[in-house]
C-alpha positions as CSV (number, residue, x, y, z in Angstrom):
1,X,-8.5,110.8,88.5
2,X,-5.1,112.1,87.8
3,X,-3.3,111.1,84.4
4,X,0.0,108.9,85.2
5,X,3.3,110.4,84.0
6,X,4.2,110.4,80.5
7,X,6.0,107.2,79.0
8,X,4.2,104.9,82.0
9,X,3.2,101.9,81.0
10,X,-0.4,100.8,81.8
11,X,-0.2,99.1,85.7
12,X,3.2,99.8,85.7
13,X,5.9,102.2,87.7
14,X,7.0,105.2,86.9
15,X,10.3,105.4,84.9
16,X,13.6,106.5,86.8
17,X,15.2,110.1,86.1
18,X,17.0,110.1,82.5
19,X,20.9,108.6,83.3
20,X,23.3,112.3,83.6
21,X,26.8,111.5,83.4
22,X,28.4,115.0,84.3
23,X,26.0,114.9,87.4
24,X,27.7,111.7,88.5
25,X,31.5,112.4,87.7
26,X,30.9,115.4,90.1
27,X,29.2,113.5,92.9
28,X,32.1,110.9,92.5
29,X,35.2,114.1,92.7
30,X,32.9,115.6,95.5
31,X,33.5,112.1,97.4
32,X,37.1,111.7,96.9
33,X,37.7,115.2,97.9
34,X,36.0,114.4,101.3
35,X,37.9,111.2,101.7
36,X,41.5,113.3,100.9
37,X,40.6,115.6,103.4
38,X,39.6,113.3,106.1
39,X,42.7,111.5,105.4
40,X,45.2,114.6,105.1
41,X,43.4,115.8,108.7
42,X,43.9,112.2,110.6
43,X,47.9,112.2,109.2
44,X,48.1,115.7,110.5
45,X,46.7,114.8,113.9
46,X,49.2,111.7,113.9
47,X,52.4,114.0,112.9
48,X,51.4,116.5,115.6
49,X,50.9,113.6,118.0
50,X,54.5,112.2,117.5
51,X,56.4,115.5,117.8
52,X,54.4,116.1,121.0
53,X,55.8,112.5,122.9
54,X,59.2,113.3,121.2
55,X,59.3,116.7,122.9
56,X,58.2,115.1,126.4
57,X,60.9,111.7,126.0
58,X,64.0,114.0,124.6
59,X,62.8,117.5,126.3
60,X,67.0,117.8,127.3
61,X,69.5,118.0,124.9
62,X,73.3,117.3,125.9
63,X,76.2,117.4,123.5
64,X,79.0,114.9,124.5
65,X,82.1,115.7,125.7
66,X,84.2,112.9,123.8
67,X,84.3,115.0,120.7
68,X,85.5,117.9,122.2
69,X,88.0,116.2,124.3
70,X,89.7,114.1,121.1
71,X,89.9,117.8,119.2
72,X,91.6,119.3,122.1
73,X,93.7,116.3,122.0
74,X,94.7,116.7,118.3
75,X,96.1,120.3,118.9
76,X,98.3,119.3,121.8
77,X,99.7,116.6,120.4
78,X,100.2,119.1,116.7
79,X,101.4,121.7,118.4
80,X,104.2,119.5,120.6
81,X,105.3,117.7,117.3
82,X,105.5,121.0,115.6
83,X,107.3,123.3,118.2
84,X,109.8,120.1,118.8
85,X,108.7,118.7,122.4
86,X,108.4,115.5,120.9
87,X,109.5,113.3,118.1
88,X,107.1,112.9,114.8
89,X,108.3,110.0,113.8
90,X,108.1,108.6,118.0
91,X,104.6,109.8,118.1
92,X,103.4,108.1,115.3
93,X,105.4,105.0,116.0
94,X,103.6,105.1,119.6
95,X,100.3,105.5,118.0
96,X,100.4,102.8,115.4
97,X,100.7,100.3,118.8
98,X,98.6,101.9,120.9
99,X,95.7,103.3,119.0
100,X,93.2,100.8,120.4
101,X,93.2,103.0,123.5
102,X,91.3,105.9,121.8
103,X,88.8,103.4,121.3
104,X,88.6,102.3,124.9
105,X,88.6,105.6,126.3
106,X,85.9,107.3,124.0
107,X,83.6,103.8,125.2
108,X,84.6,104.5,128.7
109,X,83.9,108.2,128.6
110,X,80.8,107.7,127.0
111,X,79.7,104.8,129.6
112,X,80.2,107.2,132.5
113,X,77.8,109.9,130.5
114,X,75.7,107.3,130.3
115,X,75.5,106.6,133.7
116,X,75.1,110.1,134.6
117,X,71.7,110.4,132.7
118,X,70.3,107.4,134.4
119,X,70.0,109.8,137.1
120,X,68.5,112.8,135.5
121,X,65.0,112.9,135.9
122,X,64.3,113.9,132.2
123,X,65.9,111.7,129.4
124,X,69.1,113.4,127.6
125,X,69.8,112.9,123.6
126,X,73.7,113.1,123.4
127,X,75.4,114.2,120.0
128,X,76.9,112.0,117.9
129,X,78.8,114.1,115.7
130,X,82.3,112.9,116.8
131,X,81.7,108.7,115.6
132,X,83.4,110.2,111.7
133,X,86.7,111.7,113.6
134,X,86.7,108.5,116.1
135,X,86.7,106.5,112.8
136,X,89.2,108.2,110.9
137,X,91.5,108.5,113.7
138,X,90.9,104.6,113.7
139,X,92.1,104.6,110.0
140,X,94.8,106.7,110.4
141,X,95.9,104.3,113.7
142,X,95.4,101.1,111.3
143,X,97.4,102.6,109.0
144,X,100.4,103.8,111.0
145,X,100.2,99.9,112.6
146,X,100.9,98.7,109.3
147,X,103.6,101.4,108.6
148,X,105.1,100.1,111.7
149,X,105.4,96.6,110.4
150,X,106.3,97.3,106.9
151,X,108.6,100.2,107.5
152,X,111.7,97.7,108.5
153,X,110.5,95.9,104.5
154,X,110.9,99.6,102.7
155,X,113.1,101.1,105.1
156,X,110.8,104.7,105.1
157,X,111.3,107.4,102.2
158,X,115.0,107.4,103.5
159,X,117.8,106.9,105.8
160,X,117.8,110.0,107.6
161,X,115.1,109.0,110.3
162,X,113.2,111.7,109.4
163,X,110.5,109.4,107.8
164,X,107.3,109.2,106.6
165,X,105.5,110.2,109.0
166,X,107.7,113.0,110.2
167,X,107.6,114.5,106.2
168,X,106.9,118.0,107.6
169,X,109.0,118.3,111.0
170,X,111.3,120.5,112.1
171,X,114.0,121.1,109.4
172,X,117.7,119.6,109.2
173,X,120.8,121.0,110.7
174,X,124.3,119.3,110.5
175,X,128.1,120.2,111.2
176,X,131.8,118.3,111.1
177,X,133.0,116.9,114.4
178,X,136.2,117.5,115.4
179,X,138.3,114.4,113.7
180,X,139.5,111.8,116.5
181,X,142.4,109.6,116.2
182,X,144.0,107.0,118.8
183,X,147.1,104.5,118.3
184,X,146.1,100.8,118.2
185,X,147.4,97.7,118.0
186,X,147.9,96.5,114.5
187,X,145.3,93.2,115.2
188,X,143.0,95.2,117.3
189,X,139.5,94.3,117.1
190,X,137.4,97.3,116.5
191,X,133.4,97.0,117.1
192,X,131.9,99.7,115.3
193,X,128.6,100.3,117.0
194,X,126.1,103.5,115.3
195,X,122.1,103.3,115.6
196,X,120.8,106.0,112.7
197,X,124.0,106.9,110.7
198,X,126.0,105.5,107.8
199,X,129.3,103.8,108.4
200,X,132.6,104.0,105.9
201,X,135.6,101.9,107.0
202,X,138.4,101.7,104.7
203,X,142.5,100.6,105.4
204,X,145.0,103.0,106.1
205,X,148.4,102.3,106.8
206,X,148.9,103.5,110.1
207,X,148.6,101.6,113.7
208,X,146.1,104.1,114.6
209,X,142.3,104.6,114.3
210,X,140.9,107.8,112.4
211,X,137.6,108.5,112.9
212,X,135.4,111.5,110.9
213,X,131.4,112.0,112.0
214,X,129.2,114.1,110.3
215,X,126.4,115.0,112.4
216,X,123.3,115.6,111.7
217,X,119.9,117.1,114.2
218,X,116.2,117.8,113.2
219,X,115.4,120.9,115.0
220,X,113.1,123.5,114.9
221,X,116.3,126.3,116.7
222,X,120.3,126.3,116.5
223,X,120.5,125.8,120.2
224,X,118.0,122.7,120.2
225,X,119.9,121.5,117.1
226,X,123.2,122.3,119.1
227,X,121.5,120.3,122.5
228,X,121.1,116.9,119.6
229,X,124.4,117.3,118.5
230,X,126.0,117.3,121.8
231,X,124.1,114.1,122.8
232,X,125.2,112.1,119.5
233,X,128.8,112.3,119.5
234,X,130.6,110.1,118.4
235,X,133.4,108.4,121.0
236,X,136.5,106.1,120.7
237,X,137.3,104.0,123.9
238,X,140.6,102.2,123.7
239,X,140.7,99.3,125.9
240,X,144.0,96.7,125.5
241,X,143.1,95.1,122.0
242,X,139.6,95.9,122.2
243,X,138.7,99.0,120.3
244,X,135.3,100.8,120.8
245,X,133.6,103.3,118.4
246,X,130.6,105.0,119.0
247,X,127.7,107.0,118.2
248,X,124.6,107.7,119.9
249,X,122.4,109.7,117.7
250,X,118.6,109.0,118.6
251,X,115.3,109.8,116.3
252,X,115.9,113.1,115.9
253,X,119.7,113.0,114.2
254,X,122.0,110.6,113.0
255,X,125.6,110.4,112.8
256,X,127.6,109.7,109.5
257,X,131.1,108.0,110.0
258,X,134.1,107.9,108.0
259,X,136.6,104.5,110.2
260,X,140.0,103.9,108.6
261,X,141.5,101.0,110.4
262,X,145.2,99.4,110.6
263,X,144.8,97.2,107.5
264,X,145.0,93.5,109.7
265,X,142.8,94.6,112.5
266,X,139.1,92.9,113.0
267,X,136.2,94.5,112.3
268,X,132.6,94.8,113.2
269,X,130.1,97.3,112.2
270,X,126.4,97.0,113.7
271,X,124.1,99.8,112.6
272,X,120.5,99.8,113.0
273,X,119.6,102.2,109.8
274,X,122.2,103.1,107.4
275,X,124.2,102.1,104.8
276,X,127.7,100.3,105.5
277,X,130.4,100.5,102.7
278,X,133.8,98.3,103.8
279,X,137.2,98.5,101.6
280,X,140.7,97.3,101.5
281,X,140.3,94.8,105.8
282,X,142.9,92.3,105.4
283,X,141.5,90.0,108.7
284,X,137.5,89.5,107.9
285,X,134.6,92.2,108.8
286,X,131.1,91.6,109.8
287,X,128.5,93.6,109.4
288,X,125.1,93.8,111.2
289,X,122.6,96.1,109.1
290,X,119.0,95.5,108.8
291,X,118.4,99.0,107.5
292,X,120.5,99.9,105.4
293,X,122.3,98.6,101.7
294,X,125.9,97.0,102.4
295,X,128.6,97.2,100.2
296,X,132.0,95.5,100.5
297,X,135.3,95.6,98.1
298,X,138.7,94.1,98.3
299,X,138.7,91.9,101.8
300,X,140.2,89.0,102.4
301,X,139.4,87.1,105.6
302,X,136.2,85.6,106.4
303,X,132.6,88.0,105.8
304,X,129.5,87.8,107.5
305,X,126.7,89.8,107.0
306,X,123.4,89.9,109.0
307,X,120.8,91.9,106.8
308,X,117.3,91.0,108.8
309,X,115.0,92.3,106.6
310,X,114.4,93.2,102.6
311,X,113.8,96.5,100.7
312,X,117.9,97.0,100.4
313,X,121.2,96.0,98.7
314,X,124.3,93.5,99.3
315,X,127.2,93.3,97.2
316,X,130.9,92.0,98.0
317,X,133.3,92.2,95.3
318,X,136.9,90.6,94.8
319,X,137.0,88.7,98.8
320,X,139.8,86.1,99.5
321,X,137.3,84.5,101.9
322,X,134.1,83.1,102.9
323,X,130.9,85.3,103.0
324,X,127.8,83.8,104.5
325,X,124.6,86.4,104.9
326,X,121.4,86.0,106.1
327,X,118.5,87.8,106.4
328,X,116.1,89.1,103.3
329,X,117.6,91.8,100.9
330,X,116.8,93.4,97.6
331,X,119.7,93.1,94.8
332,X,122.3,90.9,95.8
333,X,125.8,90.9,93.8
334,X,128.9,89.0,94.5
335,X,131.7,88.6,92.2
336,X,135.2,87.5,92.2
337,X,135.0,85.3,95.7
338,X,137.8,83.0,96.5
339,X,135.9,81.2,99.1
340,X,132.4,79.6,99.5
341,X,129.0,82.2,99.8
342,X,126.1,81.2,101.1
343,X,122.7,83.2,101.9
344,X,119.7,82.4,103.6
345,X,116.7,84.9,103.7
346,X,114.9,86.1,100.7
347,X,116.1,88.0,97.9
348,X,113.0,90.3,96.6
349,X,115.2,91.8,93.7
350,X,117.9,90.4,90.8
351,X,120.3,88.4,91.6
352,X,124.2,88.1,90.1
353,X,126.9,85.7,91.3
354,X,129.9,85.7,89.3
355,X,133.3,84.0,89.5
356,X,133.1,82.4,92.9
357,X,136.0,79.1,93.5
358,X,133.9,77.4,96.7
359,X,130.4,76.5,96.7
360,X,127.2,79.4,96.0
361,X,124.3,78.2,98.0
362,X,120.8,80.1,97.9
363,X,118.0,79.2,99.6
364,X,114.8,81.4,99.5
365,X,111.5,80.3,100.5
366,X,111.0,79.6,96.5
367,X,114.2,79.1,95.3
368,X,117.3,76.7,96.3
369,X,120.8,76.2,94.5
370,X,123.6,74.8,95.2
371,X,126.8,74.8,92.8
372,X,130.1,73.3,93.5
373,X,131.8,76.0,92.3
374,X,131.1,79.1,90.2
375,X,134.0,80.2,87.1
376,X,131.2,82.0,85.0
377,X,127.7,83.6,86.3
378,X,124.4,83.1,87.6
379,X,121.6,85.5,87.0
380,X,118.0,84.9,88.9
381,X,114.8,87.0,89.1
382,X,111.6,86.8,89.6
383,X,111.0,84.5,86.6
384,X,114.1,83.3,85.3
385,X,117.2,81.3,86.7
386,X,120.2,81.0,84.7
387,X,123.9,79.7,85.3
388,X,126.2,80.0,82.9
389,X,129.5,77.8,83.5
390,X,129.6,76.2,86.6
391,X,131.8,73.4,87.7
392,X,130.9,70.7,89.8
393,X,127.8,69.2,91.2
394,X,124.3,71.5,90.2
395,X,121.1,71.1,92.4
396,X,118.3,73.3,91.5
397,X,114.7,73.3,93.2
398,X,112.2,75.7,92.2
399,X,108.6,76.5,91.2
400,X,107.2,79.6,88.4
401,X,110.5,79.7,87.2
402,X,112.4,79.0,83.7
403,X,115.9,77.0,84.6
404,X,118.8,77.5,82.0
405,X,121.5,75.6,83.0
406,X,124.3,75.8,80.3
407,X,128.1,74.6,80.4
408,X,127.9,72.2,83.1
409,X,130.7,70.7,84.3
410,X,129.0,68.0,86.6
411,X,126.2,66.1,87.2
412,X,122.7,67.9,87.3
413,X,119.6,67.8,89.6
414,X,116.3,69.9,88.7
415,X,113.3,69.9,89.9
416,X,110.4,72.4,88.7
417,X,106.8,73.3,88.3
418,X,104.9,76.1,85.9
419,X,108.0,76.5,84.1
420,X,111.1,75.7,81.3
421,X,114.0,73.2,82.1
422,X,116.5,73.9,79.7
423,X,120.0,71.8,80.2
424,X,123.2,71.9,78.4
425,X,126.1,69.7,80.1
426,X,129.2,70.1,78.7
427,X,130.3,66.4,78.8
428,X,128.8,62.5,79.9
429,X,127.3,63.9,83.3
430,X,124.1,62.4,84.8
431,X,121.2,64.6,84.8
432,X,117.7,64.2,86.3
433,X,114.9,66.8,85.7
434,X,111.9,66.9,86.9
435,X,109.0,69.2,86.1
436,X,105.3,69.5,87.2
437,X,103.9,71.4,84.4
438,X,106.2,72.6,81.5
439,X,108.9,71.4,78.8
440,X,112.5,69.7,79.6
441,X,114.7,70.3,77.1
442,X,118.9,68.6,77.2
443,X,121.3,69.5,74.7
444,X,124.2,67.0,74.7
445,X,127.7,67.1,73.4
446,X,128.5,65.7,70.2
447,X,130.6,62.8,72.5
448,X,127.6,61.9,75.0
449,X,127.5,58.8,76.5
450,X,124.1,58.0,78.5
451,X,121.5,55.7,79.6
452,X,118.3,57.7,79.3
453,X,114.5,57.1,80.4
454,X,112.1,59.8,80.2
455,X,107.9,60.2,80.8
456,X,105.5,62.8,80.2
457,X,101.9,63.1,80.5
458,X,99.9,64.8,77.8
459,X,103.3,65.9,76.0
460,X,105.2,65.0,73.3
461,X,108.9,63.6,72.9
462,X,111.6,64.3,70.2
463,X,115.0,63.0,70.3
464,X,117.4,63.6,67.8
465,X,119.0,59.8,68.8
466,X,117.4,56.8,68.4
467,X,115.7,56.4,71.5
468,X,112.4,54.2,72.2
469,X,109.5,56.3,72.2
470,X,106.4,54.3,73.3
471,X,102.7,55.4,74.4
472,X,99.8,57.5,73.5
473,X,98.5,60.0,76.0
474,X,101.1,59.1,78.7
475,X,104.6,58.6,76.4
476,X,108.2,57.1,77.7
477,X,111.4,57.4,76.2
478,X,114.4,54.6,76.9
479,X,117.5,54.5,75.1
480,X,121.3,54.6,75.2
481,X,123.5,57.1,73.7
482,X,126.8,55.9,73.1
483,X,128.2,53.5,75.4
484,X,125.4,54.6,78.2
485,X,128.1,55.7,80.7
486,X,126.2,58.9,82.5
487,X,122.4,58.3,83.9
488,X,119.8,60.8,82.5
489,X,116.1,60.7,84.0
490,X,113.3,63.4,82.3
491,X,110.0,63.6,83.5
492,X,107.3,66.5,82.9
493,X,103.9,65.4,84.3
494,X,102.4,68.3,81.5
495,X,105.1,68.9,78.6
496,X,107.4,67.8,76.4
497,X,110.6,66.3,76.4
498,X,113.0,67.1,73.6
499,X,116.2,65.0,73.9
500,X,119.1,67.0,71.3
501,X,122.9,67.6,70.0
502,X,124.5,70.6,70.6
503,X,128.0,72.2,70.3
504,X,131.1,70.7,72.3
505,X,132.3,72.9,75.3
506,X,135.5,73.6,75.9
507,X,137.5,71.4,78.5
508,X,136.5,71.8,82.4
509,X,138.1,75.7,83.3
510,X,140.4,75.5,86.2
511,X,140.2,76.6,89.6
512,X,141.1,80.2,90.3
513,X,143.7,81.3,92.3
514,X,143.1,81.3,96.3
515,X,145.3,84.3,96.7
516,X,147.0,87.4,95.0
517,X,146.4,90.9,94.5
518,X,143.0,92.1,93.3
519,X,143.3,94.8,90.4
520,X,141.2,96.9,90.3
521,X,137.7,96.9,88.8
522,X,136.9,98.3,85.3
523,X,134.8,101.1,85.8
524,X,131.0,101.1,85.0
525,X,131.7,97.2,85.5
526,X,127.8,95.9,85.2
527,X,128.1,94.0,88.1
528,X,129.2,96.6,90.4
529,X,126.6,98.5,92.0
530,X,127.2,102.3,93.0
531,X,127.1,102.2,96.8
532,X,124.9,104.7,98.6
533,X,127.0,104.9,101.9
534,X,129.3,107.8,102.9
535,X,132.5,107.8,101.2
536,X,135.9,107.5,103.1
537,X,136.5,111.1,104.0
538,X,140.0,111.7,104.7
539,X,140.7,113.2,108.4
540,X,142.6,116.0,109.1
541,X,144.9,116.1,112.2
């Protein structure tokens, strides 16, 4: 009988192996390599699988013929802009509308490729590669569109019509036309008609018509410069009392013209982009020019002015007439008017109005005034409105302005919001102010005589009379001021009212003169503005 194994207990089984722990760490590594490998072989097969069906479903390749076709598009159109076939400025003014249609087309062209490999009898993969020029041509078409709508605001980088996009075109050429000159009738009416050009019309004091042009051609040769210049010359037709100037200069010149005019003849000037600069008419001008800044000195008869859009200058100094404009500008400065002025249209720059007899009316989309009359100044920007001296009735409406109204000789009407009423009458004159969310302030002559009732919401009131002043959170003020004579109404729904004394004014000023001669302006006077138009050129015969 064989002896059982060592350690056995007596029946019992025999013991496992002694535990090894290096023999199982490398059973378990030998496992996982197996199961790595196994894995690594069935990703393999998988990879190898899916480039075998991609061969078979894209076994043609194709590249489209929309990306080729918009390159060879771009050159053409580069190299007629640059050798001068066509316009820059034309081009890009065409594209900015039209650009949609590169769009449609490169849809189209790539429906009809489309279409084509439906019948191949292996599937095609086109090329994509041209989607980032189709999208920046896209950009650049978005963007011309909205130069094309602004440029009438900002007027391009200048006057020339060489613009913006026409930076880099053919280069400027310009010469003297020969000077014309034609005998008119002293009251002729003269229409003054020039597309791209400035026009300069002074007196002289002839009866005949002198007319200067200085032409000017973007060419890329003398003879296609000389082939512009020919086309834009300027003309003078005589007809009866009807006198015709003109200038045809297109997109690739302009024309600058130098007028001088029988001092009592009629005048109108209509140019699409330029400046227009008008001296000495003794019978009225008007002026058409959305483009381009106007400037006009020593007329008497009545002005208008049609400006049509902003981004430029009007200023009419020392008129024995009316002037009504409308249309949007950018400065606008009028002084020494013996007549009414009136403009409708915004004004996106500084305004100054000085020494006007007839009423000054403004109206802007956020701004209105009227005023009787006009002996001293008003000054108005983009946060402030100021009069200083004005006779007559006052009627202000505005919002996100501060309104100082000082030296008024009439009764005053205010209305406001998110700013400062400030009001300084210069006798008993009724005023009534009105303000959403800021202060009213009055200042009253040392001889007021008023019946006052004021209100504010969440605002305090000080008077320096001895006024009512009732309320906690919402206050009220009631009172009379000497024998109560003018009616004065404050309200600010958020502010405070302050009710004071001030300084007397001296007595009403009168009314200027309605005629006489003008002298002439101080120079560096700081509310003349130096215009940008051609000077008067004189003309040799």
């Amino acid at each position: 009988m064989s002896s059982a194994p060592p350690n056995t207990p007596p029946g019992g089984m025999p013991p496992y192996p002694p535990y090894d722990p290096k023999t199982q760490w490398r059973i378990y590594r030998e496992q996982q390599k197996a199961a790595w490998r196994a894995q690594r072989e069935s990703w393999k097969a998988q990879r190898h699988a899916w480039k075998a069906s991609y061969r078979g479903a894209y076994a043609l390749r194709a590249p489209s013929l929309v990306g080729p076709i918009i390159l060879v598009a771009i050159g053409v159109v580069g190299l007629l802009i640059y050798s001068g076939r066509i316009s820059g400025q034309q081009f890009w003014s065409w594209y900015g509308h039209w650009w949609p249609l590169l769009l449609i087309g490169a849809g189209l062209a790539l429906l009809g490729e489309w279409a084509l490999d439906l019948r191949r009898s292996a599937p095609v993969h086109r090329g994509g590669g041209f989607v980032g020029v189709i999208v920046l041509l896209a950009i650049i078409g978005i963007f011309a569109a909205g130069w094309n709508s602004m440029e009438p605001w900002f007027g391009g980088w200048n006057h020339n019509g060489n613009g913006f996009f026409n930076f880099f075109g053919p280069p400027e050429h310009d010469q003297d036309q020969q000077p014309l000159s034609a005998p008119i009738p002293a009251r002729a009416v003269i229409d003054i008609e020039n597309p791209r050009g400035d026009v300069s019309v002074t007196a002289g004091g002839g009866s005949e018509i002198q007319v200067q042009a200085h032409e000017v051609a973007y060419a890329n040769s003398v003879p296609a410069a000389q082939k512009i210049f020919d086309a834009e010359k300027a003309t003078v037709t005589v007809n009866g009392n009807t006198v015709l100037v003109k200038a045809s200069a297109g997109e690739d010149g302009r024309v600058n013209l130098a007028v001088t005019v029988p001092p009592a003849a009629t005048v109108a000037v209509n140019t699409d982009r330029g400046d227009v600069a008008v001296a000495g008419l003794g019978n009225g001008v008007t002026v058409d020019a959305p483009h381009g800044d106007t400037q006009l000195n020593t007329i008497t008869g009545p002005v208008v002015v049609h400006l049509a859009h902003g981004g430029h200058d009007f200023s009419a100094h020392q008129v024995n007439g009316s002037i009504a404009a409308d249309g949007n500008c950018s400065d606008l400065t009028i002084s020494e008017i013996r007549g009414s002025f009136v403009q409708n249209g915004e004004i996106f720059g500084d305004v100054h109005i000085e020494d006007v007899s007839g009423q000054v009316h403004l109206h802007t989309s956020i701004t209105e005034v009227d005023l009787a009359s006009l002996p001293g100044d008003l000054t108005l920007d983009s946060g402030d409105l100021r009069v200083v001296e004005a006779k007559g009735a006052v009627q202000v409406a505005t919002h996100a302005k501060d309104v100082d109204l000082s030296q008024i000789y009439g009764d005053t009407s205010v209305q406001d919001r998110d700013g400062r009423i400030s009001i300084e009458p210069a006798g008993s004159y009724s005023i009534d102010a009105r303000n959403g969310r800021g202060d009213v302030e009055i200042t009253l002559p040392p001889d007021a005589s008023a019946t006052v009732n004021g209100r504010t919401h969440d605002g305090d009131i000080v008077t320096d009379y001895g006024l009512a002043v009732t309320g906690g959170a919402n206050k009220t003020v009631s009172g009379r001021i000497g024998s109560g004579h003018a009616k004065i109404y404050l309200s600010a729904d958020n502010g405070d009212l302050r009710i004071q004394k001030g300084p007397a004014f001296p007595p009403s000023p009168p009314s200027p003169a309605q005629s006489g001669a003008w002298p002439p302006p101080p120079p560096n006077a700081r509310h003349l503005k130096t215009s940008r138009a051609l000077p008067p050129q004189p003309v040799t015969q």
